[in-house]
N, C-alpha and C positions, 0 to 999 in steps of 0.2 A: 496699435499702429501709431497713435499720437507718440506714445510713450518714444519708441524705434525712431518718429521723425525727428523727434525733439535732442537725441543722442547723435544726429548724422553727424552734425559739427567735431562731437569729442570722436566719434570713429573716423573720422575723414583726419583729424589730426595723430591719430593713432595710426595709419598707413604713412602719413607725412615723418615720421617718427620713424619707422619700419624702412622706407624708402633711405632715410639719412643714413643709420646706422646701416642699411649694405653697402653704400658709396663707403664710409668712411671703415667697413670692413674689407673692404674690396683693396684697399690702401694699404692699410695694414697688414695685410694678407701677400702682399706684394715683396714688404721688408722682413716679414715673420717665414717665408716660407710655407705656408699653412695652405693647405687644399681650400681654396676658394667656388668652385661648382660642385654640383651636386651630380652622382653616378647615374645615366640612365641606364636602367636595369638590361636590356638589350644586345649593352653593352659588355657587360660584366657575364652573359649567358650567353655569349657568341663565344668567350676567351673560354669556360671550364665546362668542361664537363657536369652535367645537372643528372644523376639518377633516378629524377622521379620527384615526386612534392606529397606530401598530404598534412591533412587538416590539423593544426593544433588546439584550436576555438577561442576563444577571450582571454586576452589575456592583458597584464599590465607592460607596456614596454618603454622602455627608458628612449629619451628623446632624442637624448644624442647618439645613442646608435642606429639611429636613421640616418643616412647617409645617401641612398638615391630616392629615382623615382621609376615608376615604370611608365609614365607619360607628359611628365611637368618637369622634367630637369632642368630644362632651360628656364623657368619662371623664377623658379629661388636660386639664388647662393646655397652654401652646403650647412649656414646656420637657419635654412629656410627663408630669409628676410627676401622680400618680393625682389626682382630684380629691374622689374619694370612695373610702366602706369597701369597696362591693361588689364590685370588682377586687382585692381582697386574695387571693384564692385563687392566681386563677390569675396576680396576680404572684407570689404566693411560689411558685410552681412553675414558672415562671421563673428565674426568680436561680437557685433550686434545681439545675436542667436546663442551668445555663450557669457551670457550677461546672466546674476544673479534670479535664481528662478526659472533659467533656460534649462535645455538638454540637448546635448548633441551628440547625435552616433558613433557610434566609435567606427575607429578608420579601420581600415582594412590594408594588410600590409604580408610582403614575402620578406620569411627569416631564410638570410644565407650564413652561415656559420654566425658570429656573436652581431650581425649588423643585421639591419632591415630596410627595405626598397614600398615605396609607397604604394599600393593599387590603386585606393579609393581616400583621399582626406588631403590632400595635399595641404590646402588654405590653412584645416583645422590644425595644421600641425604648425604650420606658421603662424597663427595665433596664439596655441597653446604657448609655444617658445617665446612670442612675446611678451604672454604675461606672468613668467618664469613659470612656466610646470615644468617638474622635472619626469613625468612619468604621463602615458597617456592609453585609456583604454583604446583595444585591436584587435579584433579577428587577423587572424595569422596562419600562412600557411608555409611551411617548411619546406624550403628546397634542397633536396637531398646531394651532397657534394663529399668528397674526400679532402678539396683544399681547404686549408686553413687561413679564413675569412676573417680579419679583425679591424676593430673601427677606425684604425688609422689609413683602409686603405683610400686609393687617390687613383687617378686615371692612369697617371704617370709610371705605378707600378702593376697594373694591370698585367703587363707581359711576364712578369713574372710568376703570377698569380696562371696566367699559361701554361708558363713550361710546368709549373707544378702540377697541375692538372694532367698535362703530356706525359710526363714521368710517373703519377700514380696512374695514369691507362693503362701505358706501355707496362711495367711494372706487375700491376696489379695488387700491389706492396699493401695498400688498405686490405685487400682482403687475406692474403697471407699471413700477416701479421697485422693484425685489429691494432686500434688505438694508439698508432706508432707515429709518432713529425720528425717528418725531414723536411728543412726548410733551408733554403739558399738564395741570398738577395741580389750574389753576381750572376749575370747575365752569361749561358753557359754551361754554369755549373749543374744542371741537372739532368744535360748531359754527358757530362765528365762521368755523373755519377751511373748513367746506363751505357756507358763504354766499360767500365769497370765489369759490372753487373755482367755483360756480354764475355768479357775476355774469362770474369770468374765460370762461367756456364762452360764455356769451352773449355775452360782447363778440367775443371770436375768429369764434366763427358767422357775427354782423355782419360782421364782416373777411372773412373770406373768402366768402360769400356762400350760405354752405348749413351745416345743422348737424350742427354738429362733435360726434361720438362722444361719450361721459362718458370713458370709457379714454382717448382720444385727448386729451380738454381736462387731465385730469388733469396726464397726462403732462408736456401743453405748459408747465402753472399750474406745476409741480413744477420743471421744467430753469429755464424761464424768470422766476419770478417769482420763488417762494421759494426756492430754491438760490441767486441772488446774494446776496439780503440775507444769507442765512445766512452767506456764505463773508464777506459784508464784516464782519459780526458773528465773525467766528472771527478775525480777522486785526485784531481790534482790542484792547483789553483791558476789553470792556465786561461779557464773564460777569465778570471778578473784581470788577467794581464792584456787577454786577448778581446779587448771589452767591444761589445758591435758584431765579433764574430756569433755564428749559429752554431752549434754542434754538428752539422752536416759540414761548415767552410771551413771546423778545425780538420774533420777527417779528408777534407780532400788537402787543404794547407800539409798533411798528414804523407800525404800519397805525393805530392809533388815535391816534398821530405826528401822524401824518398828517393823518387827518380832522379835528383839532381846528387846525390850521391851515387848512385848506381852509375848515371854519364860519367861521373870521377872516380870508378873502377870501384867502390866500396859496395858489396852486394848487403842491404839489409832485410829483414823479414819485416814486413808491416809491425808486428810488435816493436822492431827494435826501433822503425822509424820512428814510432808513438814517441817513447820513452826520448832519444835524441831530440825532438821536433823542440817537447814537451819541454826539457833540460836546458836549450840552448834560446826558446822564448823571452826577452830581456823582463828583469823585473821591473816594475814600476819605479819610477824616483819616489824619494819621500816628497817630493813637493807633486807628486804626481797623484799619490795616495789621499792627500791633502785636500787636495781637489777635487778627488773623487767623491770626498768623505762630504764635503762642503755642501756640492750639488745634490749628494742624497736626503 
Protein backbone atom coordinates (compact mmCIF):
# COMPACT_ATOMS: atom_id res chain seq x y z
CA UNK A 1 0.00 0.00 0.00
CA UNK A 2 2.89 2.36 0.92
CA UNK A 3 4.72 1.12 -2.02
CA UNK A 4 1.19 2.33 -4.55
CA UNK A 5 1.15 5.63 -2.28
CA UNK A 6 4.45 6.57 -2.77
CA UNK A 7 3.94 6.04 -6.94
CA UNK A 8 0.56 8.35 -7.05
CA UNK A 9 2.79 11.45 -7.95
CA UNK A 10 4.49 9.41 -11.24
CA UNK A 11 0.92 7.93 -11.98
CA UNK A 12 -0.91 11.23 -11.62
CA UNK A 13 1.77 12.67 -14.12
CA UNK A 14 1.28 9.74 -16.38
CA UNK A 15 -2.63 10.58 -16.95
CA UNK A 16 -1.28 14.34 -17.20
CA UNK A 17 0.86 12.90 -20.07
CA UNK A 18 -2.11 10.87 -21.54
CA UNK A 19 -4.43 13.90 -21.15
CA UNK A 20 -1.73 16.08 -23.47
CA UNK A 21 -1.11 13.82 -26.03
CA UNK A 22 -5.34 13.66 -26.89
CA UNK A 23 -5.54 17.38 -26.95
CA UNK A 24 -2.69 17.50 -29.18
CA UNK A 25 -3.99 14.33 -31.19
CA UNK A 26 -7.23 15.74 -31.22
CA UNK A 27 -5.38 18.63 -33.43
CA UNK A 28 -3.73 16.64 -35.48
CA UNK A 29 -6.39 14.57 -36.40
CA UNK A 30 -8.23 17.70 -37.51
CA UNK A 31 -5.42 18.54 -40.39
CA UNK A 32 -4.54 14.64 -41.01
CA UNK A 33 -8.13 13.54 -41.54
CA UNK A 34 -7.87 10.56 -39.18
CA UNK A 35 -10.79 9.09 -37.27
CA UNK A 36 -10.54 10.82 -34.13
CA UNK A 37 -13.60 8.96 -31.53
CA UNK A 38 -13.91 5.73 -30.79
CA UNK A 39 -16.98 3.42 -32.43
CA UNK A 40 -19.77 2.72 -29.81
CA UNK A 41 -20.64 -0.80 -30.61
CA UNK A 42 -24.42 -0.13 -30.70
CA UNK A 43 -23.72 1.73 -33.19
CA UNK A 44 -22.12 -0.15 -35.69
CA UNK A 45 -24.97 -3.38 -34.56
CA UNK A 46 -27.95 -1.21 -35.46
CA UNK A 47 -26.38 -0.48 -39.32
CA UNK A 48 -25.43 -4.66 -40.07
CA UNK A 49 -26.87 -7.29 -39.80
CA UNK A 50 -25.13 -9.60 -36.80
CA UNK A 51 -26.02 -13.62 -37.26
CA UNK A 52 -25.33 -14.72 -33.94
CA UNK A 53 -21.73 -14.57 -31.76
CA UNK A 54 -19.97 -17.43 -30.00
CA UNK A 55 -17.03 -18.00 -27.95
CA UNK A 56 -13.45 -17.86 -29.10
CA UNK A 57 -11.61 -17.89 -25.39
CA UNK A 58 -8.12 -16.25 -24.91
CA UNK A 59 -6.62 -15.04 -27.11
CA UNK A 60 -3.78 -12.33 -28.08
CA UNK A 61 -5.21 -9.19 -29.85
CA UNK A 62 -3.40 -6.43 -31.50
CA UNK A 63 -4.16 -3.11 -29.97
CA UNK A 64 -4.88 -1.13 -32.73
CA UNK A 65 -7.49 -3.11 -34.06
CA UNK A 66 -9.54 -2.11 -31.25
CA UNK A 67 -11.41 0.50 -32.53
CA UNK A 68 -14.76 0.91 -30.23
CA UNK A 69 -16.35 0.24 -27.34
CA UNK A 70 -19.52 -1.25 -26.23
CA UNK A 71 -19.89 1.34 -23.25
CA UNK A 72 -16.93 3.95 -22.96
CA UNK A 73 -16.83 5.55 -26.27
CA UNK A 74 -17.12 8.73 -25.29
CA UNK A 75 -14.25 8.53 -22.58
CA UNK A 76 -11.24 7.75 -25.13
CA UNK A 77 -10.32 9.00 -28.41
CA UNK A 78 -9.96 6.18 -31.04
CA UNK A 79 -5.97 5.86 -29.72
CA UNK A 80 -7.70 5.11 -26.30
CA UNK A 81 -6.03 8.43 -24.55
CA UNK A 82 -8.72 9.61 -21.83
CA UNK A 83 -10.63 12.24 -23.18
CA UNK A 84 -11.54 13.80 -19.93
CA UNK A 85 -10.57 14.34 -16.01
CA UNK A 86 -13.12 11.84 -14.75
CA UNK A 87 -11.20 8.54 -15.63
CA UNK A 88 -8.38 9.81 -13.66
CA UNK A 89 -8.90 7.60 -10.89
CA UNK A 90 -9.35 4.67 -12.07
CA UNK A 91 -6.61 5.19 -14.69
CA UNK A 92 -4.21 5.89 -12.20
CA UNK A 93 -5.11 2.57 -10.59
CA UNK A 94 -4.38 1.10 -13.41
CA UNK A 95 -0.91 1.94 -14.46
CA UNK A 96 -0.73 1.51 -10.74
CA UNK A 97 -1.89 -2.48 -10.75
CA UNK A 98 0.21 -3.05 -13.92
CA UNK A 99 3.45 -2.19 -12.53
CA UNK A 100 6.32 -4.73 -12.36
CA UNK A 101 5.24 -7.84 -10.28
CA UNK A 102 1.39 -7.03 -10.86
CA UNK A 103 -1.34 -8.87 -13.00
CA UNK A 104 -4.17 -7.86 -14.59
CA UNK A 105 -6.96 -9.67 -16.34
CA UNK A 106 -7.44 -9.80 -19.47
CA UNK A 107 -10.09 -7.63 -21.13
CA UNK A 108 -12.92 -8.99 -22.62
CA UNK A 109 -13.75 -7.83 -26.06
CA UNK A 110 -16.26 -8.55 -29.47
CA UNK A 111 -14.40 -9.59 -32.75
CA UNK A 112 -16.39 -8.03 -35.92
CA UNK A 113 -14.58 -8.98 -39.02
CA UNK A 114 -10.57 -7.88 -38.49
CA UNK A 115 -11.61 -5.13 -35.66
CA UNK A 116 -12.64 -5.39 -31.97
CA UNK A 117 -15.15 -3.32 -29.66
CA UNK A 118 -14.44 -3.25 -25.92
CA UNK A 119 -16.80 -5.32 -23.17
CA UNK A 120 -14.85 -5.21 -20.20
CA UNK A 121 -11.01 -3.39 -19.89
CA UNK A 122 -11.45 -0.19 -21.31
CA UNK A 123 -8.85 1.75 -18.83
CA UNK A 124 -6.56 -1.46 -19.29
CA UNK A 125 -6.41 -0.93 -22.80
CA UNK A 126 -5.62 2.71 -22.52
CA UNK A 127 -2.82 2.00 -20.31
CA UNK A 128 -1.40 -0.84 -22.18
CA UNK A 129 -1.28 1.75 -25.36
CA UNK A 130 0.36 4.01 -23.10
CA UNK A 131 3.06 2.06 -22.29
CA UNK A 132 3.53 0.94 -25.93
CA UNK A 133 2.09 -2.76 -26.05
CA UNK A 134 1.48 -3.76 -29.13
CA UNK A 135 -0.57 -6.89 -28.25
CA UNK A 136 -3.01 -7.50 -25.22
CA UNK A 137 -4.53 -10.67 -23.64
CA UNK A 138 -8.78 -11.11 -24.28
CA UNK A 139 -11.46 -13.26 -23.85
CA UNK A 140 -13.27 -12.81 -27.30
CA UNK A 141 -16.42 -13.43 -28.62
CA UNK A 142 -17.09 -13.38 -32.43
CA UNK A 143 -19.89 -11.59 -33.98
CA UNK A 144 -21.05 -13.42 -36.80
CA UNK A 145 -21.60 -10.85 -40.04
CA UNK A 146 -21.05 -11.18 -43.89
CA UNK A 147 -19.69 -7.44 -44.15
CA UNK A 148 -16.44 -6.90 -44.61
CA UNK A 149 -15.13 -5.13 -41.24
CA UNK A 150 -11.56 -3.55 -41.41
CA UNK A 151 -9.61 -1.35 -39.13
CA UNK A 152 -9.94 1.71 -41.08
CA UNK A 153 -13.45 1.86 -40.49
CA UNK A 154 -14.87 5.44 -39.03
CA UNK A 155 -18.38 6.55 -38.10
CA UNK A 156 -18.42 8.51 -41.21
CA UNK A 157 -18.58 5.36 -43.38
CA UNK A 158 -20.81 3.38 -41.35
CA UNK A 159 -23.71 3.88 -44.16
CA UNK A 160 -22.06 2.17 -46.22
CA UNK A 161 -21.02 -0.52 -44.17
CA UNK A 162 -25.25 -0.59 -44.31
CA UNK A 163 -26.07 -0.80 -47.55
CA UNK A 164 -23.50 -3.62 -47.70
CA UNK A 165 -25.19 -5.39 -45.13
CA UNK A 166 -28.82 -4.61 -47.10
CA UNK A 167 -27.48 -6.01 -50.29
CA UNK A 168 -25.89 -9.43 -48.72
CA UNK A 169 -29.76 -9.87 -46.89
CA UNK A 170 -31.58 -8.89 -49.77
CA UNK A 171 -29.10 -11.07 -52.02
CA UNK A 172 -28.18 -13.69 -49.89
CA UNK A 173 -25.00 -13.70 -52.10
CA UNK A 174 -22.76 -14.91 -48.71
CA UNK A 175 -24.63 -17.93 -48.79
CA UNK A 176 -24.88 -18.68 -52.52
CA UNK A 177 -21.57 -18.14 -53.16
CA UNK A 178 -19.24 -18.66 -49.93
CA UNK A 179 -16.20 -16.47 -49.52
CA UNK A 180 -17.05 -13.99 -52.26
CA UNK A 181 -16.50 -9.48 -51.70
CA UNK A 182 -18.33 -7.20 -53.31
CA UNK A 183 -17.44 -3.94 -52.02
CA UNK A 184 -18.64 -0.42 -53.12
CA UNK A 185 -17.64 2.92 -51.44
CA UNK A 186 -20.21 5.11 -53.66
CA UNK A 187 -23.21 5.80 -51.99
CA UNK A 188 -25.93 3.92 -54.24
CA UNK A 189 -24.06 1.50 -55.77
CA UNK A 190 -25.27 -1.39 -54.11
CA UNK A 191 -28.25 -0.79 -55.22
CA UNK A 192 -27.48 -0.31 -58.76
CA UNK A 193 -26.13 -3.58 -58.15
CA UNK A 194 -29.76 -5.25 -56.99
CA UNK A 195 -31.56 -3.55 -59.96
CA UNK A 196 -29.27 -5.40 -62.04
CA UNK A 197 -29.56 -8.67 -60.20
CA UNK A 198 -33.54 -8.00 -60.44
CA UNK A 199 -33.76 -7.06 -64.16
CA UNK A 200 -31.26 -10.43 -64.60
CA UNK A 201 -33.98 -12.75 -62.69
CA UNK A 202 -36.61 -11.47 -64.97
CA UNK A 203 -34.96 -11.96 -68.00
CA UNK A 204 -33.87 -15.54 -67.03
CA UNK A 205 -37.56 -16.30 -65.83
CA UNK A 206 -38.47 -15.14 -69.39
CA UNK A 207 -36.02 -17.61 -70.72
CA UNK A 208 -36.86 -20.25 -69.26
CA UNK A 209 -40.36 -20.02 -68.83
CA UNK A 210 -41.30 -20.04 -65.15
CA UNK A 211 -39.91 -18.07 -62.34
CA UNK A 212 -36.78 -18.38 -61.41
CA UNK A 213 -35.83 -18.56 -57.41
CA UNK A 214 -34.10 -15.02 -55.89
CA UNK A 215 -31.17 -17.70 -54.69
CA UNK A 216 -31.20 -19.35 -57.79
CA UNK A 217 -31.12 -15.88 -60.23
CA UNK A 218 -28.47 -14.80 -57.88
CA UNK A 219 -26.41 -17.38 -58.24
CA UNK A 220 -26.92 -17.54 -62.05
CA UNK A 221 -26.28 -13.21 -62.24
CA UNK A 222 -23.03 -14.05 -59.95
CA UNK A 223 -21.10 -17.18 -62.30
CA UNK A 224 -22.46 -15.74 -65.29
CA UNK A 225 -22.52 -12.29 -65.60
CA UNK A 226 -20.42 -10.47 -63.02
CA UNK A 227 -17.68 -13.07 -62.63
CA UNK A 228 -16.51 -12.70 -66.26
CA UNK A 229 -16.30 -9.08 -66.29
CA UNK A 230 -14.49 -9.31 -63.32
CA UNK A 231 -11.89 -11.86 -64.29
CA UNK A 232 -11.55 -9.83 -67.72
CA UNK A 233 -10.92 -6.85 -65.37
CA UNK A 234 -8.32 -8.70 -63.27
CA UNK A 235 -6.28 -9.90 -66.16
CA UNK A 236 -6.04 -6.59 -67.49
CA UNK A 237 -4.15 -3.63 -65.88
CA UNK A 238 -7.12 -1.40 -65.45
CA UNK A 239 -7.23 -1.42 -61.39
CA UNK A 240 -3.61 0.33 -61.61
CA UNK A 241 -4.92 2.84 -63.88
CA UNK A 242 -8.33 2.80 -62.21
CA UNK A 243 -6.45 3.27 -58.68
CA UNK A 244 -9.21 3.65 -55.57
CA UNK A 245 -11.59 1.88 -57.74
CA UNK A 246 -13.20 -1.78 -56.19
CA UNK A 247 -13.87 -4.39 -58.54
CA UNK A 248 -17.45 -4.14 -57.92
CA UNK A 249 -17.19 0.06 -59.24
CA UNK A 250 -15.13 -1.30 -62.23
CA UNK A 251 -18.19 -3.54 -63.07
CA UNK A 252 -20.80 -1.12 -62.63
CA UNK A 253 -18.30 1.91 -64.26
CA UNK A 254 -18.68 -1.34 -66.81
CA UNK A 255 -22.48 -1.26 -67.13
CA UNK A 256 -22.89 2.50 -67.37
CA UNK A 257 -20.22 1.74 -70.42
CA UNK A 258 -22.47 0.44 -71.47
CA UNK A 259 -25.76 2.23 -71.46
CA UNK A 260 -24.22 5.40 -72.57
CA UNK A 261 -23.55 3.69 -75.89
CA UNK A 262 -26.70 1.90 -76.10
CA UNK A 263 -28.49 5.93 -75.67
CA UNK A 264 -26.05 6.61 -78.75
CA UNK A 265 -27.73 3.71 -80.78
CA UNK A 266 -24.59 1.19 -80.40
CA UNK A 267 -26.07 -1.97 -78.91
CA UNK A 268 -23.05 -3.82 -76.98
CA UNK A 269 -23.11 -7.25 -75.04
CA UNK A 270 -21.61 -6.83 -71.43
CA UNK A 271 -18.59 -8.57 -72.69
CA UNK A 272 -18.04 -6.05 -75.25
CA UNK A 273 -18.57 -3.28 -72.98
CA UNK A 274 -15.78 -4.83 -70.63
CA UNK A 275 -13.17 -4.95 -73.43
CA UNK A 276 -14.28 -1.17 -74.74
CA UNK A 277 -14.66 0.30 -71.12
CA UNK A 278 -11.23 -1.51 -70.38
CA UNK A 279 -9.46 -0.03 -73.98
CA UNK A 280 -10.51 3.24 -73.91
CA UNK A 281 -9.44 3.84 -69.65
CA UNK A 282 -6.55 6.69 -70.18
CA UNK A 283 -3.10 5.27 -69.27
CA UNK A 284 -1.23 6.74 -66.62
CA UNK A 285 1.51 9.59 -67.39
CA UNK A 286 4.90 8.69 -66.88
CA UNK A 287 5.21 11.23 -64.27
CA UNK A 288 2.10 9.62 -62.98
CA UNK A 289 3.68 6.18 -62.77
CA UNK A 290 6.43 7.89 -60.94
CA UNK A 291 4.49 8.89 -58.35
CA UNK A 292 2.87 6.04 -57.80
CA UNK A 293 6.04 4.23 -57.60
CA UNK A 294 7.47 6.84 -55.14
CA UNK A 295 4.54 6.68 -52.60
CA UNK A 296 4.77 2.74 -52.63
Amino acid sequence: MSSDTSKMPWAEQEFGKARTQAILQAISSIFQRQPRTLLPLHAVRSRILVRGQHYLGLQSVRLDRIVGSEGRALEFDRHFLPRTGHTKARWMNIILASLPGRHLPPIEVYKLGAVYFIRDGNHRVSVARRQGQVEIDAYVTKLATDVVVRPELTASNLVHLEEQSDFLEWTNLARVRCSITIEVSMLGGYLDLIGHINRHRTALSSERGYEVAPDEATAHWYDTVYLPVINRIRHSNVMQRERGMTEAELFLAVLAYGDRQCAQGVELTLTQAAEQYIAHVPRPTLLCRLWTRLRS
